[in-house]
C-alpha positions as CSV (number, residue, x, y, z in Angstrom):
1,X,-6.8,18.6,59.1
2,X,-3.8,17.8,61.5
3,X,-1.2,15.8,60.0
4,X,-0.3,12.6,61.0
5,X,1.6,9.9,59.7
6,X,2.4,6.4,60.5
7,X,2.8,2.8,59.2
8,X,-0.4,0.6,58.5
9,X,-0.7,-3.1,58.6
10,X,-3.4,-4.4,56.9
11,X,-5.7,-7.2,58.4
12,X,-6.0,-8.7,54.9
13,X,-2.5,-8.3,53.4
14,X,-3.5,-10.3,50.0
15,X,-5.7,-7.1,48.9
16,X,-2.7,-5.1,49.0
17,X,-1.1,-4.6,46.1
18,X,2.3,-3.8,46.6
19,X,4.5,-4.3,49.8
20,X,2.1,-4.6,52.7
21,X,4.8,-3.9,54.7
22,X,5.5,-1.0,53.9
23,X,2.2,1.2,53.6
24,X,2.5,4.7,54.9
25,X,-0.6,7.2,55.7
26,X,0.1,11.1,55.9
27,X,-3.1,11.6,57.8
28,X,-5.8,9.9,59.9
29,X,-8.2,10.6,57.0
30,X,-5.9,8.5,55.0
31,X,-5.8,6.1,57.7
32,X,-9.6,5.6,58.1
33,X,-9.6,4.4,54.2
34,X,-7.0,2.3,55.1
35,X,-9.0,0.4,57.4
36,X,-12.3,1.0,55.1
37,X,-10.4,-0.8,52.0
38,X,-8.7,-3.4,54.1
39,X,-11.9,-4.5,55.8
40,X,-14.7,-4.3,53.2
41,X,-15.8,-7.4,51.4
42,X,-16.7,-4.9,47.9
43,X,-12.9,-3.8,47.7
44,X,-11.0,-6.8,45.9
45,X,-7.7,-5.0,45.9
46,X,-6.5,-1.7,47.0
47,X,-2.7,0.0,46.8
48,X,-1.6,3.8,48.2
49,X,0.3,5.8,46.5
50,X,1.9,3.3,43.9
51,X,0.6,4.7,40.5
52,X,2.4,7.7,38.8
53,X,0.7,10.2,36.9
54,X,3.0,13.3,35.5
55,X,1.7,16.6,35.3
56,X,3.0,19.7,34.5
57,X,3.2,22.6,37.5
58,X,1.5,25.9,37.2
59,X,4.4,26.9,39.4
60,X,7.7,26.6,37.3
61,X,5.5,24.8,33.7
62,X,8.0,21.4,34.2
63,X,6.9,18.3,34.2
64,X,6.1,16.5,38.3
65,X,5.3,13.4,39.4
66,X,1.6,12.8,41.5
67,X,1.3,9.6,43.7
68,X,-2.3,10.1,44.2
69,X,-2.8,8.3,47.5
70,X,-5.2,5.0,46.5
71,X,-6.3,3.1,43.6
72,X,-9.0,0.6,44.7
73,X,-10.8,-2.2,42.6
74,X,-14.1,-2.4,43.5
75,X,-16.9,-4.9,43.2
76,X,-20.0,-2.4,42.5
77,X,-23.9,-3.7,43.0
78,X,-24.2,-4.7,39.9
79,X,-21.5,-7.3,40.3
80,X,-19.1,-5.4,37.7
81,X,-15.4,-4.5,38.9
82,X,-14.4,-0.5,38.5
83,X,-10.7,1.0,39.3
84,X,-11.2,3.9,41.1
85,X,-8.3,6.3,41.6
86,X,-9.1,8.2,45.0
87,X,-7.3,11.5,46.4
88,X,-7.9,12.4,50.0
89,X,-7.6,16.3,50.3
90,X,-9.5,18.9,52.7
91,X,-12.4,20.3,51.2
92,X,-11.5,23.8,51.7
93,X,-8.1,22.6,49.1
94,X,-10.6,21.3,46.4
95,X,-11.9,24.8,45.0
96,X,-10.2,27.8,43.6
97,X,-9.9,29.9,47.1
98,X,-12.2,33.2,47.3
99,X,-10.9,35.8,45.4
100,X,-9.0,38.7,48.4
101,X,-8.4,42.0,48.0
102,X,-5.6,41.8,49.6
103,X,-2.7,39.3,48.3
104,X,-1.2,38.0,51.6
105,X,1.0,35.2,51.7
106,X,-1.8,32.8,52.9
107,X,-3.8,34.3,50.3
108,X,-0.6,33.4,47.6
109,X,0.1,30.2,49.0
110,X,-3.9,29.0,49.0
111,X,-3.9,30.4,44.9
112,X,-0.7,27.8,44.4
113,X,-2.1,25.4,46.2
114,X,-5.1,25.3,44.6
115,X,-3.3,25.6,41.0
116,X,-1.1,22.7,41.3
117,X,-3.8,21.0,42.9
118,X,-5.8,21.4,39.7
119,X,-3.0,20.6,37.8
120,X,-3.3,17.6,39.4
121,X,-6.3,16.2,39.1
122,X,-7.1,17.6,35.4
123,X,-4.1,15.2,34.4
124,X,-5.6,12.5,36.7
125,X,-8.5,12.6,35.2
126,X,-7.1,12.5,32.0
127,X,-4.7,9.1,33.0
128,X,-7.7,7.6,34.3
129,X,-10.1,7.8,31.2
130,X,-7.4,6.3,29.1
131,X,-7.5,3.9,31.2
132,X,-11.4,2.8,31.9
133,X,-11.0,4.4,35.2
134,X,-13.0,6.6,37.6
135,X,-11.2,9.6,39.5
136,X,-12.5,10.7,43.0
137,X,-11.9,13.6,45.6
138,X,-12.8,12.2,48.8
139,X,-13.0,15.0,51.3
140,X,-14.2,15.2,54.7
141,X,-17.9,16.0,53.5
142,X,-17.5,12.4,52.2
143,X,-15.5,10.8,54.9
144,X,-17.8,12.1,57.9
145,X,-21.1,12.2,55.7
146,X,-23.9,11.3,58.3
147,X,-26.0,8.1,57.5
């Protein structure tokens, strides 16, 4: 995934919740849900990267901050409104890497990666069910999925 980062400006500012001036994507994967949850009818409100969830690092076993990048409200077919907090991450980032014989430093970095990663997500999931809430991955496999 290149990286790419810019300013968005939603269509429908009153789904944003937060300053829609000041809404900032990382990567064109981000961007496209930008658009997605700007324009569709089914998402009544949407912010990026506004809710905190602490975790604590594999790395140095402190306590971090994760901004995961949306939390949507939803209306789903059945008429009932979820809140769905959504990371947007490569697939290839979203599993433990395969295990090398050699350690290189791509081989460390991917292992870190993926352990903070991890970290990550098992306190997202955490947050969220305290909450009511749904936690999603959205990789490209999701993003690109052929209809």
């Amino acid at each position: 995934m290149k990286s790419y980062k810019g300013s968005f400006r939603p269509r429908f500012p009153q789904k944003y919740q937060g300053n829609p001036g000041n809404i900032t994507y990382r990567s064109l994967w981000e961007l496209n849900c930008m658009k997605y949850f700007d324009l569709n009818t089914s998402i009544l409100s949407w912010s990026s990267e506004e809710i905190v969830v602490p975790y604590i690092s594999p790395k140095d076993g402190d306590w971090h901050r994760y901004f995961p990048d949306f939390l949507i409200k939803v209306k789903n077919r059945k008429g009932a409104v979820e809140t769905i907090l959504i990371e947007v991450k490569p697939y290839k980032q979203t599993h433990p890497p395969e295990l090398k014989s050699r350690r290189t430093k791509k081989y460390i970095n991917e292992v870190m990666t993926w352990g903070v990663n991890d970290a990550k997500w098992k306190a997202a999931r955490a947050f969220c069910e305290k909450k009511n809430w749904q936690f999603m991955i959205v990789t490209e496999k999701e993003l690109f999925k052929k209809k």
